[in-house]
N, C-alpha and C positions, 0 to 999 in steps of 0.2 A: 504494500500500500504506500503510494507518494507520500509524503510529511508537507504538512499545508504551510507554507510560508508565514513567517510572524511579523506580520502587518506592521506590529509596533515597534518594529527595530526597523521599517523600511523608512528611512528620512525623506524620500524621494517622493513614496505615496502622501508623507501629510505634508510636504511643500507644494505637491500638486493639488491636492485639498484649499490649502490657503490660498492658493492661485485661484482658482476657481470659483468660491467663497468671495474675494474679492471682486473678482468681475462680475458675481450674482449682485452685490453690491453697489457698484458702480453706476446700475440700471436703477436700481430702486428709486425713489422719490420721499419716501416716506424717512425722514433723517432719524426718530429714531429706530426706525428697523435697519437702515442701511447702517448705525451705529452698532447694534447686535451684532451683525454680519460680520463687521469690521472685528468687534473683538474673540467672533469665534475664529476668522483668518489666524488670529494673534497666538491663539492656543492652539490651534495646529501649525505653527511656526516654533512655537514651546516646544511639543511634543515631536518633532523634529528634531530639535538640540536635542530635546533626553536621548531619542534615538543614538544620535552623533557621538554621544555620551556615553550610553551604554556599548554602543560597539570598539569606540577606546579603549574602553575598561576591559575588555575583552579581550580585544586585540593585544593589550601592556602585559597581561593575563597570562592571557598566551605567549606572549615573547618570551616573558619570564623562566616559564618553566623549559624552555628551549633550550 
């Protein structure tokens, strides 16, 4: 059986999330919803670092014991 990819180590998926998020945004009219929008972009920009983050730690992790 494949092993299902961990979403939340992929930085790439929730910078394209923010990406996206924001241009939902950009259309909007309604300031404070397009203000919502803007600070969920924000925390999947967050959660992108922790990714970056946890994969260092990983990565140093693993050098280590090499």
């Amino acid at each position: 059986m494949a092993k299902m990819p961990l979403v939340y180590n992929d930085a790439g998926h929730w910078r394209t999330r923010a990406s996206q998020t924001r241009r939902i945004a950009a259309g909007m009219t309604d300031p404070f919803a397009r203000s919502r929008m803007l600070e969920i972009a924000e925390r999947y920009d967050k959660i992108a670092d922790r990714a970056v983050e946890r994969l260092e730690a990983h990565a140093r992790g693993a050098a280590s014991i090499v």
